[in-house]
MIPARO-384064 format. One record per residue (C-alpha): residue in one letter; x negated, y negated, z negated. Coordinates in steps of 0.5 Angstrom, whole numbers, plus 500, padded with zeros to 3 digits. Each point is the difference from the previous one (the first is absolute). Layout:
aXYZ ...
This chain:
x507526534 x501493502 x497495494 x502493500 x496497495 x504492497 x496496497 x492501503 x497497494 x496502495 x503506498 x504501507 x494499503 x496506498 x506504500 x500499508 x492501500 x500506497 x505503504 x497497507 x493504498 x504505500 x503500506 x507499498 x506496504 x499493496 x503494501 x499493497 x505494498 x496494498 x500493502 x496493500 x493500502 x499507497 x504503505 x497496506 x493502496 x503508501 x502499507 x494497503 x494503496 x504507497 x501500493 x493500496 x499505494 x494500494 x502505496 x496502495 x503508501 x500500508 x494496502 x501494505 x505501506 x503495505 x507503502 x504498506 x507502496 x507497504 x502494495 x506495501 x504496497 x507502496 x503496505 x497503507 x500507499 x505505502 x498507499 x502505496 x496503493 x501507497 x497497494 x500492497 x496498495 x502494497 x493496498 x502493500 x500496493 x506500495 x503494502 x500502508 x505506499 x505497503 x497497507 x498507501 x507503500 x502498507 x494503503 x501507496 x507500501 x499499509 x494505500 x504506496 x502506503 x505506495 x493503497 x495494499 x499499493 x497494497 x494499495 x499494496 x495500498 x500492495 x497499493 x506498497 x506505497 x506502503 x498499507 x503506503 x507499497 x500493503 x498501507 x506506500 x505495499 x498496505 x499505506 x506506496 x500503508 x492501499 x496506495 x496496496 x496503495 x495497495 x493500499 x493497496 x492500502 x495499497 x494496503 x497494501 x500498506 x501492503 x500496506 x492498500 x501496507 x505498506 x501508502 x495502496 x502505493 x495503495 x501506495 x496501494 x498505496 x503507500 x506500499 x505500505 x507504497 x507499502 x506503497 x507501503 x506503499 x508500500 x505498495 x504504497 x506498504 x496500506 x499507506 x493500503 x499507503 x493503497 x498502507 x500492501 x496498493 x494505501 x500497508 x498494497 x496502495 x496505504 x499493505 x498497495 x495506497 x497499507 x499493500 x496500493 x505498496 x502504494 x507500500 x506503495 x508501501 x502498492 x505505497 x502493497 x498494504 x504496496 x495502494 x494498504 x502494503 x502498493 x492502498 x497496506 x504494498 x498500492 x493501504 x500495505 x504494496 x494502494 x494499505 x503495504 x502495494 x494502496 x496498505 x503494503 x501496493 x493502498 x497498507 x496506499 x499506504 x502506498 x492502497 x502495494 x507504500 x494507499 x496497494 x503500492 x503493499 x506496500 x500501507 x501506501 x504500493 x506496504 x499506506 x502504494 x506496497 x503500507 x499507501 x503501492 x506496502 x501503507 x500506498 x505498494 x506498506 x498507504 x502504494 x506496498 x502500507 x500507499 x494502504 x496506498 x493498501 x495507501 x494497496 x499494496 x501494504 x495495496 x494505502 x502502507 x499493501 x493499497 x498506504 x502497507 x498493498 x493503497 x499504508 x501493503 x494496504 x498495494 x501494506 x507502502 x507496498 x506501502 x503496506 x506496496 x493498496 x497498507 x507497502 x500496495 x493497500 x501498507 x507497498 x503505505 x507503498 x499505496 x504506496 x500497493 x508500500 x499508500 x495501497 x501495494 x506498499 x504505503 x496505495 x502495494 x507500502 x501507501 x498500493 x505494498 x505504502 x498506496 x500496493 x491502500 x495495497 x495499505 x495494496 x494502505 x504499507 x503493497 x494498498 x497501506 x506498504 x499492498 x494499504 x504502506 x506497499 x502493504 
C-alpha cells in the first residue's frame, strides 16, 4: 500500500514516522521551511512511544507531487480542506480511499463532496503530537489511536479496511474500523473542542483540566452540553460521554495542550471556527441551550 500522508504536521507527522519505522511505502506533503527542513535533514522524531529517529521520508509540496496513493490521510487543519482537493483528486486512482483525519465533525462527508469520484472515508485519532521545530515532530505519552471507517452510503471493501489496519498495527499505531464512524468522529469532536476551549480560555495545560476546579468544572460543562447535541442529533453514544472525556483527558501528559491552544498563543490561524463556533451553531440549529459553550465563546469572539 502506497500512503500519502496531507498534512505533515503534528498529527500527519507522526502518522508517517510510524509507518516509515516500519518500513511502509510513505510519503509526505508539507510546505515552507518545514519541508525544506524534511528534504535536507530527513524528518526528526521524539517520541515518547518510539524513541529518537531521523527518517529520510519522500515529502513534496501539494502542488509538485505527481504520484499516486492507495491510501490519503488528510491531516491538515479545518479550515485547509479545500487547498487539498486538487492534489487528492490528481493522485486518486478507482480504489484509493481518502482518510481524513481532522478535529472537527463532518470532515468526511465534505470532502465526498468536493472530490464525488473519489472513496473518502472518515476517521479521528487521538495523540498528542505537535510540530516542535522546522522538520522536526514530537509525540507524547502513550496514546496513539486512530479510528476510521465508512458511512453509511459508502462501499469500501473489508479486505481494504483491515490492510490499512494491519499497516497501521505494524507501525505501532492502534487503530480500529468503527461500525459507526459518524458516531466516533461526533465523540473525538465533544472531546477535542472541550480540551481545546478549556485549555485556551484558561490558558492552562491540560494538568489544571486534571485537578478538581472550576477548570476542570467548565471541561465538563462542555462535555455535558456536546453530548446534549449528540443525542438530539440522534447519535447513539456507547457510554456516557462526560466520563469518557475525563478518562482520556486524566491519561494526558500534565504539560500537554492541543494545537488550536498553541495556534492561538502564537497568533497563528487556528480552528476555533471548528472547534467553537461551529459546536455552538450546530446546536443553535437544534434549538439546545449551551450557556458553558457561550460563555467561553465571548473571550474568542472578534
Amino acid at each position: 500500500m502506497k500512503y500519502l500522508i496531507a498534512g505533515t504536521g503534528g498529527v500527519g507527522g507522526s502518522i508517517a514516522a510510524f509507518l516509515s519505522l516500519a518500513g511502509k511505502d510513505v510519503t509526505c506533503i508539507a510546505r515552507g521551511e518545514h519541508l525544506t527542513a524534511i528534504r535536507e535533514h530527513g524528518l526528526r522524531l521524539h517520541s515518547d512511544l518510539k524513541g529518537e529517529h531521523t527518517l529520510p521520508v519522500k515529502a513534496y509540496t501539494a502542488e509538485e507531487y505527481n504520484g499516486s496513493a492507495d491510501v490519503i490521510f488528510v491531516c491538515v487543519k479545518g479550515y485547509s480542506v479545500d487547498s487539498i482537493t486538487d492534489l487528492i483528486k490528481r493522485v486518486s486512482h478507482k480504489d484509493t480511499i481518502v482518510i481524513p483525519i481532522l478535529n472537527v465533525y463532518g470532515t468526511g462527508p465534505r470532502i465526498q463532496r468536493l472530490v464525488p469520484g473519489v472513496t473518502v472515508l472518515d476517521g479521528c485519532i487521538y495523540i498528542v503530537g505537535f510540530v516542535s521545530g522546522k522538520g522536526e515532530i514530537t509525540q507524547m505519552g502513550k496514546i496513539f489511536r486512530l479510528v476510521y471507517g465508512a458511512h453509511k452510503d459508502t462501499v469500501v471493501p473489508r479486505g481494504t479496511l483491515e490492510a490499512v489496519r494491519q499497516d497501521l498495527e505494524e507501525s505501532g499505531i492502534k487503530a480500529e474500523i468503527s461500525p459507526d464512524i459518524n458516531r466516533d468522529t461526533f465523540v473525538k469532536w465533544s472531546f477535542i473542542s472541550a480540551m481545546a476551549v478549556t485549555g485556551a480560555y484558561y490558558d492552562v495545560p491540560m494538568g489544571e483540566v486534571q485537578k478538581p476546579g472550576k477548570v476542570r468544572d467548565t471541561f465538563i460543562g462542555l462535555s455535558e452540553e456536546s453530548a446534549t447535541l449528540g443525542r438530539k442529533l440522534g447519535i447513539e453514544f456507547k457510554e456516557n460521554i462526560v466520563e469518557y472525556n475525563l478518562k482520556v483527558i486524566d491519561k494526558l501528559a500534565p504539560e500537554s495542550t492541543a494545537s488550536m491552544q498553541k495556534d492561538i498563543a502564537k497568533g497563528h490561524e487556528s480552528e476555533v471556527q471548528g472547534l467553537l463556533f461551529d459546536m455552538i451553531t450546530a446546536a443553535e440549529e437544534q434549538g439546545i441551550d449551551i450557556p458553558t459553550y457561550r460563555m467561553v465563546a465571548e473571550k474568542f469572539r472578534s
